[in-house]
C-alpha positions in Angstrom: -39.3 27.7 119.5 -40.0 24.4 120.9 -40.4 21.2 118.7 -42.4 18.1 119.3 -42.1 15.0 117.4 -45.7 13.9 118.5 -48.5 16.7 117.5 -51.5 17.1 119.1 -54.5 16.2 116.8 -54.9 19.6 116.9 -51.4 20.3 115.8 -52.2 17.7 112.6 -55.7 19.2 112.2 -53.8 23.2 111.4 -51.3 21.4 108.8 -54.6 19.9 107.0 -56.7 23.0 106.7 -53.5 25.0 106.8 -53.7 28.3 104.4 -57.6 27.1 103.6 -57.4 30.6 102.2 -55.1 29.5 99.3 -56.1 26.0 98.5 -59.9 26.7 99.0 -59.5 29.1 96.3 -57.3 26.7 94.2 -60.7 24.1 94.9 -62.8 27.1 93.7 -60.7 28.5 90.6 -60.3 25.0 89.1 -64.1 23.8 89.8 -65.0 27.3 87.2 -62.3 26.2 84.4 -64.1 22.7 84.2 -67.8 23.7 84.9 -67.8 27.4 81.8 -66.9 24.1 79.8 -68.7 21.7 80.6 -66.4 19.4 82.1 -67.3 19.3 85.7 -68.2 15.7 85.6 -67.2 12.1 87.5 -64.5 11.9 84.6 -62.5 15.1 85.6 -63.8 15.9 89.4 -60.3 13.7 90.1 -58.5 16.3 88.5 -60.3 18.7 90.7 -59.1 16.8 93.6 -55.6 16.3 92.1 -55.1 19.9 91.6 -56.6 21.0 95.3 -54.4 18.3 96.8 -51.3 19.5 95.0 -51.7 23.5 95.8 -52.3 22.4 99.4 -48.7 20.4 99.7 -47.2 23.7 97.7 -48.2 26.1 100.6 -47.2 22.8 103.1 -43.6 22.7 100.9 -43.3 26.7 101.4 -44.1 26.5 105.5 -41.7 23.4 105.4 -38.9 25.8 103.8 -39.7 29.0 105.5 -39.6 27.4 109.1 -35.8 28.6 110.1 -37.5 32.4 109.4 -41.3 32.1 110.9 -39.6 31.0 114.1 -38.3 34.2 114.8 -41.9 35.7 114.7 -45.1 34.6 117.0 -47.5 35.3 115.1 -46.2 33.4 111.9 -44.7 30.7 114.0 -48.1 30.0 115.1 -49.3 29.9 111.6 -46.5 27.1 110.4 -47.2 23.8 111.2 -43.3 23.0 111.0 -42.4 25.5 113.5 -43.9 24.1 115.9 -43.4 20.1 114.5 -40.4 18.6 114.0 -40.9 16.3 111.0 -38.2 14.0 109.8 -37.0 14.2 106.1 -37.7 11.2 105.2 -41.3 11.1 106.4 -41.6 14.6 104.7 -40.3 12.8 101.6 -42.2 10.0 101.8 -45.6 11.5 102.6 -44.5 13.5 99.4 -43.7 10.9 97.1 -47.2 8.6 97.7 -49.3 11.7 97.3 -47.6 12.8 94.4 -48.0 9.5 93.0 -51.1 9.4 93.0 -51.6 13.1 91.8 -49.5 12.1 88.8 -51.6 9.2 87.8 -54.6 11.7 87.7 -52.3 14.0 85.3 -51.1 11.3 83.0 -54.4 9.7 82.3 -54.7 12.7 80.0 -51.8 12.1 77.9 -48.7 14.0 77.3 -50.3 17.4 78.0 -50.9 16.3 81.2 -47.7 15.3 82.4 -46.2 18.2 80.9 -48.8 20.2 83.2 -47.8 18.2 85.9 -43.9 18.7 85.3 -44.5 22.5 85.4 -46.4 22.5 88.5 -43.7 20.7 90.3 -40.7 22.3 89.0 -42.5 25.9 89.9 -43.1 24.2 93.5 -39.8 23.5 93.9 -38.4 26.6 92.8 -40.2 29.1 94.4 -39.8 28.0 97.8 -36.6 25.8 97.7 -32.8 27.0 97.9 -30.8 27.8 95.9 -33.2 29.2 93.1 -36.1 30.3 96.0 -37.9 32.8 93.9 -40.3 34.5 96.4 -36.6 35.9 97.1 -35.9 37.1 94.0 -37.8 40.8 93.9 -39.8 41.1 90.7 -39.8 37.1 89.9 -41.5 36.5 93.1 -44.5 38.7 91.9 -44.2 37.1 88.6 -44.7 33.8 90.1 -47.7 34.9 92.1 -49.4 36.0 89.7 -48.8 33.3 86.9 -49.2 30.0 89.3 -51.0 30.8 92.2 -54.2 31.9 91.2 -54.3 31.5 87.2 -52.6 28.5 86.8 -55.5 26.0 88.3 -57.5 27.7 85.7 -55.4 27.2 82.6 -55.3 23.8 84.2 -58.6 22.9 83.7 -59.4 24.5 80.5 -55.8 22.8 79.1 -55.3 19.4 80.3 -59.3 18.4 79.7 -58.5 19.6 76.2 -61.1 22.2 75.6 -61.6 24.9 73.1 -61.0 28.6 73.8 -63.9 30.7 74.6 -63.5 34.8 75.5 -65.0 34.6 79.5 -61.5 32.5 79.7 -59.0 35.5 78.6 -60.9 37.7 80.6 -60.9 35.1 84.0 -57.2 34.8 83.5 -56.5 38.3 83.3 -58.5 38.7 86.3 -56.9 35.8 88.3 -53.4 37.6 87.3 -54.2 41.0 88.9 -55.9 39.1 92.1 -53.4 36.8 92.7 -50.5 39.8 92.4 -52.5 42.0 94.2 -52.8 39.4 96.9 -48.8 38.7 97.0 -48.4 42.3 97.4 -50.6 42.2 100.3 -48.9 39.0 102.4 -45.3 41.1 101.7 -46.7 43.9 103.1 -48.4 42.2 106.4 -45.0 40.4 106.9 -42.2 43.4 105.9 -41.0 44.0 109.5 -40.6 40.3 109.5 -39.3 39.2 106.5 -37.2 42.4 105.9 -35.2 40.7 108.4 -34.1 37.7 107.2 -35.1 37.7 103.1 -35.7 40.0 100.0 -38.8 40.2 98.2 -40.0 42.6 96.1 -42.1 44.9 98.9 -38.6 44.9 100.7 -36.3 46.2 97.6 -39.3 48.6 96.5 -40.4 50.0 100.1 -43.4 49.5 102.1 -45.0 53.4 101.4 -44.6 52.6 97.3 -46.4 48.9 97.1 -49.5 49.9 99.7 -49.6 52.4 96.9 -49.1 49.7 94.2 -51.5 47.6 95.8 -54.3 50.3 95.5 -53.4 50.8 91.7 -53.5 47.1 90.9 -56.4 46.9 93.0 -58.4 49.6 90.8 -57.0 47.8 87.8 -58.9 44.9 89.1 -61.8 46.6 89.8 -62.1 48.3 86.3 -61.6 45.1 84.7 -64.3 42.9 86.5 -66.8 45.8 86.0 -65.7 45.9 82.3 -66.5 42.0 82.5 -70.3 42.8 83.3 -70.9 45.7 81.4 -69.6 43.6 78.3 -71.9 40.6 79.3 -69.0 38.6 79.0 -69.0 37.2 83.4 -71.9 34.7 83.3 -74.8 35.5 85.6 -73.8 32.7 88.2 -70.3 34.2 88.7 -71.0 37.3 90.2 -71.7 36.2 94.0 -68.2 35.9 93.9 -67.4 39.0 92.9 -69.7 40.6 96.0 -68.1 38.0 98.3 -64.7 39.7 97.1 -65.3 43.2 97.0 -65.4 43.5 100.8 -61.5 42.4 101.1 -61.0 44.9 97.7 -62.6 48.0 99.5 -60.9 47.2 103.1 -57.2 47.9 100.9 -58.8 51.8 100.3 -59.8 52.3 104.0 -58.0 50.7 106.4 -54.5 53.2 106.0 -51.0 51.1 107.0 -53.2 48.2 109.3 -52.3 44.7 107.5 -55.1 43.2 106.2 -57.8 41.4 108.2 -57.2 37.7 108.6 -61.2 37.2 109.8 -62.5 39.2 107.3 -59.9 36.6 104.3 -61.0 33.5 106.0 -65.0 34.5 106.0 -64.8 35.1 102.3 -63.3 31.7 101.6 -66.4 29.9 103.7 -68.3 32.0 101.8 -67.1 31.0 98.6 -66.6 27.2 99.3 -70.5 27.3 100.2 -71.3 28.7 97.6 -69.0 26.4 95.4 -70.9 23.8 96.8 -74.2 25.2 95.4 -72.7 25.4 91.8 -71.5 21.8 92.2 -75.4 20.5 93.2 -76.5 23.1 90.7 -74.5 21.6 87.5 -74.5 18.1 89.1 -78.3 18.0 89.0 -78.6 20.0 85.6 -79.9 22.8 87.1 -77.8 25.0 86.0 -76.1 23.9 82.0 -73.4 26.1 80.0 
């Protein structure tokens, strides 16, 4: 792999929108904990920001620390910005530091519980992708991760650190965000096996590739039985089921498409999808259109 200390703009544009997937989502997750409670307003959008800005360095952290691996593979050296950058450690740390300065003011302008919010997110940073703890290489933790932080935690965020009461849609939104944030995890370990198997351990490595495609499936129809649970109930408000259609392609394609990874065109059209639409809820509670 060859380095350059000088990237292209379009080497610097892939870091920004790098894994657009994962932080679009985080954008999206935490935009739906503040607007079912009727926080999505000027006083919290920076905590919006804060959290979308955070989960984007966490995937940048995890390319940062997986580099010495997704060099020995095309296809994911291409897709880490730090495989193909070589970016000094202390302009890594120092880019670091100012943004999570600013990040923490956001947190700690809501008291205690947001800095202990803000502790947690960086400690789990940190440890999942850092030696020696690393625990997307410790089979059964790394699923356990996934599915408490990636997806569910921007939520809790933004029902928690705003300081807002309990209502039922939130148990069942967190118990969805669980199963699709594990069944996602379950998915990236399976696309990368032949890779990673090489190098790392993971769960989908110590529990075989022929048990967790099945896994997948299972948690999959979990998933499914619980959002249409959601509906029947009346418990998913009206406005929240366009995301559920935008999803169900990428559910159905894990039933049909046998051992072929998942489809990386098919992820990043439902994110556009879901960010537009994002952006319609945002006009919609913005102008008082629409009013919890």
């Amino acid at each position: 792999m060859t380095y350059t200390t000088y990237p292209s703009r379009g080497r610097w544009l892939s870091l920004i929108i790098n894994h657009a997937d994962a932080w679009g989502l985080t954008c999206t997750i935490t935009s739906l904990g503040l607007i079912l409670h009727g926080n999505f307003t000027l006083q919290h959008i920076p905590l919006l920001l804060a959290v979308t800005v955070s989960y984007w360095m966490g995937f940048a952290v995890n390319d940062y620390f997986d580099a010495k691996y997704d060099g020995a593979d095309v296809k994911k050296a291409s897709r880490n910005f730090f495989c193909q950058v070589h970016v000094p450690k202390e302009m890594l740390f120092g880019s670091v530091l100012l943004i999570q300065v600013v990040v923490f003011i956001v947190f700690a302008s809501y008291g205690m519980r947001g800095v202990l919010m803000y502790a947690v997110a960086i400690l789990v940073m940190w440890a999942y992708s850092a030696s020696p703890i690393r625990l997307k290489n410790r089979p059964g933790l790394d699923l356990l991760t996934h599915a408490l932080f990636v997806q569910t935690f921007p939520y809790w965020v933004a029902i928690a650190v705003p300081k807002t009461s309990w209502d039922r849609i939130d148990g069942g939104l967190l118990l969805m965000f669980i199963l699709a944030s594990l069944a996602a995890q379950l998915e990236q370990q399976v696309r990368d096996f032949h890779v990673d198997s090489q190098f790392e351990s993971n769960f989908t490595i110590w529990f075989g590739l022929k048990p967790t495609r099945l896994l997948l499936k299972f948690i999959t129809t979990l998933l499914g039985i619980h959002v249409i649970a959601m509906i029947v109930l009346g418990v998913l408000p009206t406005f929240l089921l366009p995301y559920i259609l935008i999803a169900m392609p990428i559910m159905l394609h894990r039933f049909v498409r046998g051992k072929r990874n998942r489809s990386e065109s098919l992820v990043r059209f439902s994110v556009i999808l879901s960010l537009a639409y994002t952006l319609i809820v945002w006009v919609g509670v913005l102008s008082g259109y629409y009013v919890v």
